[in-house]
N, CA, C and O of each residue as an XYZ file, in Angstrom:
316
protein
N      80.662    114.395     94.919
C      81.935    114.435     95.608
C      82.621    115.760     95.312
O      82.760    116.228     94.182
N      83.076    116.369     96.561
C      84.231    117.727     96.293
C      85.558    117.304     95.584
O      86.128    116.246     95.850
N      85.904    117.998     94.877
C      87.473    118.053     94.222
C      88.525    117.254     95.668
O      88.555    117.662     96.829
N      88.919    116.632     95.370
C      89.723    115.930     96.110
C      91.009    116.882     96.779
O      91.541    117.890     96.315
N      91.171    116.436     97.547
C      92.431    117.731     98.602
C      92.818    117.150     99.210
O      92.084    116.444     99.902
N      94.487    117.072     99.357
C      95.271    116.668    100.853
C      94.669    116.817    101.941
O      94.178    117.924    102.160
N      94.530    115.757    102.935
C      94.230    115.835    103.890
C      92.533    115.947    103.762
O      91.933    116.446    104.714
N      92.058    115.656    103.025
C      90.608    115.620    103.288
C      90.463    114.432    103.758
O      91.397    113.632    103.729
N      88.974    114.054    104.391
C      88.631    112.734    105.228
C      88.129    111.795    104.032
O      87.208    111.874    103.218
N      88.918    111.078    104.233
C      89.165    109.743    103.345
C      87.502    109.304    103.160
O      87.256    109.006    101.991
N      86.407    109.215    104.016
C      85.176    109.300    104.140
C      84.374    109.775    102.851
O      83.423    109.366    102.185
N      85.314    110.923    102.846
C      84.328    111.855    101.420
C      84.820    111.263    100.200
O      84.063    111.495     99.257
N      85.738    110.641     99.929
C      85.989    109.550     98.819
C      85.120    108.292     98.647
O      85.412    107.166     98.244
N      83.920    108.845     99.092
C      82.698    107.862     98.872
C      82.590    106.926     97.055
O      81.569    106.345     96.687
N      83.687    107.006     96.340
C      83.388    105.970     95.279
C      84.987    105.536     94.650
O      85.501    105.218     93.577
N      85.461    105.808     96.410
C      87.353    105.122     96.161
C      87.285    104.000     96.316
O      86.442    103.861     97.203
N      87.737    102.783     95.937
C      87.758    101.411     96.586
C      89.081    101.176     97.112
O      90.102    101.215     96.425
N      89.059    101.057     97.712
C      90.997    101.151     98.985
C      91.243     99.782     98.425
O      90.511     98.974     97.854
N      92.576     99.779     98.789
C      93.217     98.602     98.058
C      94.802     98.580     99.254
O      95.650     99.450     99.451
N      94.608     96.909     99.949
C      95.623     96.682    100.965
C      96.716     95.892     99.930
O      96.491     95.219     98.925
N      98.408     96.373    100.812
C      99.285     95.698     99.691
C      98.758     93.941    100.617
O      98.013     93.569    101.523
N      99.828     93.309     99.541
C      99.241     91.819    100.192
C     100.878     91.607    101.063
O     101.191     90.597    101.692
N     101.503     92.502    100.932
C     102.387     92.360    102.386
C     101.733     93.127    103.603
O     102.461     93.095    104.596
N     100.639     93.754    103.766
C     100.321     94.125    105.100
C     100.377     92.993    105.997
O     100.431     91.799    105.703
N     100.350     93.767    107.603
C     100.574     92.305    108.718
C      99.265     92.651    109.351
O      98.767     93.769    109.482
N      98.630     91.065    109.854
C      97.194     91.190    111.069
C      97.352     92.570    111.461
O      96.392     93.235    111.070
N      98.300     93.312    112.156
C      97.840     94.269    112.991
C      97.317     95.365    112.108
O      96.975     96.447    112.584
N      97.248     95.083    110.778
C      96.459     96.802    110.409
C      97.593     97.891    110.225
O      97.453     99.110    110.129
N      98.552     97.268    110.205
C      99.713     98.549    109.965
C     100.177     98.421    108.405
O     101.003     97.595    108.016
N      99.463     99.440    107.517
C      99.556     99.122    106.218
C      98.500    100.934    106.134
O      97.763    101.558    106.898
N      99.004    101.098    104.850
C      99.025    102.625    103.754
C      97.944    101.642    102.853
O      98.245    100.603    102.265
N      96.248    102.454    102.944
C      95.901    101.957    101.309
C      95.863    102.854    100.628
O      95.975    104.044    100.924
N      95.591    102.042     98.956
C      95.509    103.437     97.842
C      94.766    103.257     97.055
O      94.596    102.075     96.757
N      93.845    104.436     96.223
C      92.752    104.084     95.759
C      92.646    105.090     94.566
O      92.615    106.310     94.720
N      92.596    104.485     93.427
C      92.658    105.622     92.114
C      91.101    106.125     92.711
O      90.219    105.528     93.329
N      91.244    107.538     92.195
C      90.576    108.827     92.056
C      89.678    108.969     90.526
O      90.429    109.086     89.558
N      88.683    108.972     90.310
C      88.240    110.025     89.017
C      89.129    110.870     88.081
O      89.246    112.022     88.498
N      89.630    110.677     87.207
C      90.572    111.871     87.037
C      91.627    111.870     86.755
O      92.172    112.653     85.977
N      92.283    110.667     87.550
C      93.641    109.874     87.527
C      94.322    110.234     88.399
O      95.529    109.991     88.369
N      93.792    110.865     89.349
C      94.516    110.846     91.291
C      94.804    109.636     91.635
O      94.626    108.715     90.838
N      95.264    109.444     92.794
C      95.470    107.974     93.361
C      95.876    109.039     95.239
O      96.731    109.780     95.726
N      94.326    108.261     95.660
C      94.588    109.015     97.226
C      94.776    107.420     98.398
O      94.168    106.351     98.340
N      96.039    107.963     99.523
C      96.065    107.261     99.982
C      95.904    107.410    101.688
O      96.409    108.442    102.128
N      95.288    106.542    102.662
C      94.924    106.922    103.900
C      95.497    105.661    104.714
O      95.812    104.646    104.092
N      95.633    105.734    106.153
C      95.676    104.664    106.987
C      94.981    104.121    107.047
O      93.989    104.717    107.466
N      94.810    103.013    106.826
C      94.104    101.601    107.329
C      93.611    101.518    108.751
O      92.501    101.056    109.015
N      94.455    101.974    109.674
C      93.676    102.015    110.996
C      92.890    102.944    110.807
O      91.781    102.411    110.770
N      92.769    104.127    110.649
C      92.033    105.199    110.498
C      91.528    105.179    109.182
O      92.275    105.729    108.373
N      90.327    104.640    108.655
C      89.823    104.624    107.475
C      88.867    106.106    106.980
O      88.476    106.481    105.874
N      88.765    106.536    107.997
C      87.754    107.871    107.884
C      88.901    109.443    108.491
O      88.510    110.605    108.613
N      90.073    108.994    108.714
C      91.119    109.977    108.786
C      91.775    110.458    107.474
O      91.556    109.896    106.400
N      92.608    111.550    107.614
C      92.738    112.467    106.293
C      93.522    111.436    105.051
O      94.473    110.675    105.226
N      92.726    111.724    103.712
C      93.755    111.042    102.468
C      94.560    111.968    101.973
O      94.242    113.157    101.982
N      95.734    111.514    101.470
C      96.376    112.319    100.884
C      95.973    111.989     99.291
O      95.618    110.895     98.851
N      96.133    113.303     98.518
C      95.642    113.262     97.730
C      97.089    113.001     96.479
O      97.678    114.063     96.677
N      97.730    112.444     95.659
C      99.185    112.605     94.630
C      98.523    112.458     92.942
O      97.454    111.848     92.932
N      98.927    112.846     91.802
C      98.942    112.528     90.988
C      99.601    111.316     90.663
O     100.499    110.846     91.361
N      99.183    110.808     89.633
C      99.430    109.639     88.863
C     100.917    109.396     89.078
O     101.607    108.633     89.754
N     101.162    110.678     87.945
C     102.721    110.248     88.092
C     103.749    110.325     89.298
O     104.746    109.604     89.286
N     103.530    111.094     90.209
C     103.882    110.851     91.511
C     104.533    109.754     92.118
O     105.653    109.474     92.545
N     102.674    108.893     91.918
C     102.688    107.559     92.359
C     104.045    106.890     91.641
O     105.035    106.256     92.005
N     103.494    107.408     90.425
C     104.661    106.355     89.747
C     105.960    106.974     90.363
O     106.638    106.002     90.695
N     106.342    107.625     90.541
C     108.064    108.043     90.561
C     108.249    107.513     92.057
O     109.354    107.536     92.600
N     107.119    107.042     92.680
C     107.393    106.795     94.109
C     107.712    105.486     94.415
O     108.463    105.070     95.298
N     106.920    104.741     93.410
C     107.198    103.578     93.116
C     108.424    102.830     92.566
O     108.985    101.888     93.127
N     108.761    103.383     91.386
C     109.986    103.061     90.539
C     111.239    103.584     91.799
O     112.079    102.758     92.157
N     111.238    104.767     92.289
C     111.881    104.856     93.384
C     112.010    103.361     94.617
O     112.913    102.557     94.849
N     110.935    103.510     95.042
C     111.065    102.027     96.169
C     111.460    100.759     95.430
O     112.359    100.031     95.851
N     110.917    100.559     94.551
C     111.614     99.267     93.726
C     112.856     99.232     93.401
O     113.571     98.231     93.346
N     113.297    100.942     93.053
C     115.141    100.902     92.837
C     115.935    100.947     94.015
O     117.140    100.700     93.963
N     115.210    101.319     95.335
C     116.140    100.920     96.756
C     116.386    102.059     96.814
O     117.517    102.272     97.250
N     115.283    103.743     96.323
C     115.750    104.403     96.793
C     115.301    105.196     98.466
O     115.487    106.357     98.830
N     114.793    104.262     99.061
C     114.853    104.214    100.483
C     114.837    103.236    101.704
O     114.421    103.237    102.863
N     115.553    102.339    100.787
C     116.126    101.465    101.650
C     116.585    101.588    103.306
O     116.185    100.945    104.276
N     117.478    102.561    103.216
C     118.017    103.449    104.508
C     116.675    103.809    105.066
O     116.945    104.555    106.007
N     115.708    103.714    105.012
C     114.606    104.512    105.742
C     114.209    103.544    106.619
O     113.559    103.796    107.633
N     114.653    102.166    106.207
C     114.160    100.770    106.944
C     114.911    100.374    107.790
O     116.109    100.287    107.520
N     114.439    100.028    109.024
C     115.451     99.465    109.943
C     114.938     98.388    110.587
O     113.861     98.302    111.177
N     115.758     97.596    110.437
C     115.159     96.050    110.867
C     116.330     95.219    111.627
O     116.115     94.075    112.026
């Protein structure tokens, strides 16, 4: 496997195992994410499984997380 890169085809992550949240809906509209070698965590569309992953560090993830859990993009949702 090449060094992992934004936007590379999720394809070449031939030993990622994708991982759906268990709130995705039937239609396939859902972000998976898949730790990396290394301690990356790359994530791609679900409809497009062989379209580009983005590639984030660990901690990233984490600050992205602790972010959404604290409501800091709440406003981004409209329902």
């Amino acid at each position: 496997m090449t060094q992992p890169y934004n936007g590379m085809p999720a394809a070449e992550l031939t030993t990622a195992i994708w991982q759906k949240s268990r709130f995705s809906n039937p239609s396939g509209n859902c972000v998976e994410m898949a730790e990396l070698p290394g301690g990356g965590i790359a994530l791609r569309n679900s409809r497009d499984p062989h379209g580009p992953a983005l590639i984030y560090t660990f901690d990233e993830v984490v600050a992205f997380i602790q972010g959404a859990k604290g409501g800091d993009f709440d406003n981004l949702v409209h329902q």
